[in-house]
Residue, then its C-alpha position, 0 to 999 in steps of 0.5 A: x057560510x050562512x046569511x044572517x041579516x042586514x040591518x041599519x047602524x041605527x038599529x044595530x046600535x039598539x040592538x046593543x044597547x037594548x042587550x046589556x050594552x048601552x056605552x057601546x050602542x051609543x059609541x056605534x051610534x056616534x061612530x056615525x051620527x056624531x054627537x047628539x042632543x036628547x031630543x034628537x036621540x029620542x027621535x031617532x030611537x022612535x024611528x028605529x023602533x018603527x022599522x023593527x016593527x015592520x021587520x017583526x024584531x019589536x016585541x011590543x008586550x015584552x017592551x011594556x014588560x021592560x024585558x028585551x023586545x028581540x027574539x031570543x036567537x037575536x039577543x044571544x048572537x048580539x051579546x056574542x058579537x059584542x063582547x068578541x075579543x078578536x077581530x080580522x078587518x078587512x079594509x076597502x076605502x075605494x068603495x067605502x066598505x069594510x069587512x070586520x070578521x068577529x070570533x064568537x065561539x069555538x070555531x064560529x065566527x060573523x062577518x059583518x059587512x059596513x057599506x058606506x057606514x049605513x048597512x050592516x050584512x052579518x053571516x055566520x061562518x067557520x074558521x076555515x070559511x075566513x079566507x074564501x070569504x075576503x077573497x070573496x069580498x074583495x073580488x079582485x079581478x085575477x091577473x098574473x104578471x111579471x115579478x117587480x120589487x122595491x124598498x122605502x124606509x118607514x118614513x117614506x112609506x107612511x107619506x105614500x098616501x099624500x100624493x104631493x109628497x112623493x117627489x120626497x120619496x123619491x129624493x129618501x130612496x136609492x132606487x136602482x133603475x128596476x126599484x125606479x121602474x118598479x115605483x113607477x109601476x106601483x104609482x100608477x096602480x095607486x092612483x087608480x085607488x086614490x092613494x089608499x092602500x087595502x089592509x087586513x089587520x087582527x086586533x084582540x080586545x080583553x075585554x069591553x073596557x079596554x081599546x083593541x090591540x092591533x096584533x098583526x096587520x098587512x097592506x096590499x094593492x091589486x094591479x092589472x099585472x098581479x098583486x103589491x105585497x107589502x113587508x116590513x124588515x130590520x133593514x132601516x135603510x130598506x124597512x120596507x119592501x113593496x113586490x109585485x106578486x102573482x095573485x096566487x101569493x096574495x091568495x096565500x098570504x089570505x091563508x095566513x088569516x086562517x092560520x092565526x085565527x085557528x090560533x084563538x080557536x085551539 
């Protein structure tokens, strides 16, 4: 793993939009900024400007050339980055960050690092680097407890988010009095994350004009007594099954990140 750079979204969506990609730069621009008049467009892009200079990313006799004012190195690595067909994203809404985790080529890949959609970190690292770094990025502190489970239909796991609806999930499900323990257990865990799962899905996208495809996705919530796993089954009446873990299966369940990204390596 090798630290690339940290720069701004305001300068990241220059960077593409300068290297060939101007409908992408403008959509990472408005991901954040939201829509915005010409004038004030412009003003932002002066600024930008100004900080590339002072970083010495602005080359300003290739600008009056009108040929890409980024070193070489750069401009290649913005292409790569832009037009990757395979992303891992790491969800973590408590502290308004996300991981995105960017195939390149052969067994290269960036992370890219998004605090509070303002600043991005990139580093560069190998497919067999991937689940050191969530681990790393997440750093959840390790507790190993008591193993604990119960099921919800599909229906009553998408309402867990809204916590004035969770007396109806209790009224859908058919907890035993362990499942009633166990729900019990996981609420309280997800109060104290402000009733947000954590995530990690893959997405694959063919090409720059088509929207990603989730291929895969897993959620999970760390607990001071081990780590909430989330399974989907065939079961209606129990679609999906929430465990408590130990933290070394979360750890192997991160693995399996590797795993499927090996696949688009081969």
């Amino acid at each position: 793993m090798n630290f690339l750079m940290t720069c701004t979204t305001e300068e990241l969506a220059l960077f593409v939009s300068l290297c060939g990609f101007p409908g992408e730069g403008r959509g990472i621009a408005e991901s954040s900024f939201g829509r915005k008049s010409g004038k004030e467009w412009d003003a932002i892009i002066e600024t930008t400007i100004h900080q590339l200079m002072v970083k010495d990313l602005w080359d300003e006799e290739k600008a009056e050339n009108d040929e890409v004012p980024f070193p070489e190195d750069l401009q290649k690595f913005i292409i790569q980055f832009t037009k990757s067909n395979w992303i891992v994203r790491c969800s973590d809404f408590p502290r308004e960050s996300v991981l995105m985790i960017h195939h390149l080529e052969g067994e290269e890949w960036t992370a890219q690092i998004i605090h509070k959609d303002i600043v991005h970190e990139f580093y560069l690292l190998k497919t067999s680097e991937i689940p050191s770094f969530i681990q790393e990025y997440y750093s959840f502190p390790i507790f190993e407890g008591e193993t604990k489970e119960f099921f919800l239909t599909e229906k009553g796991f998408n309402v867990l988010s809204d916590q004035n609806k969770l007396h109806k999930v209790r009224k859908m499900s058919n907890f035993t009095a362990e499942e009633e323990e166990a729900f019990n257990y996981f609420m309280e865990d997800l109060g104290q994350y402000n009733w947000s799962l954590f995530n990690i899905a893959f997405f694959h996208i063919p090409n720059l004009e088509s929207d990603p495809y989730m291929q895969n996705i897993f959620f999970f919530l760390p607990s001071n007594k081990g780590m909430w796993l989330v399974e989907y089954s065939d079961d209606t009446e129990k679609s999906v099954r929430v465990r408590l873990e130990p933290f070394s299966e979360w750890k192997a369940t991160i693995e399996g990140v590797q795993t499927v990204a090996e696949q688009v390596t081969s």
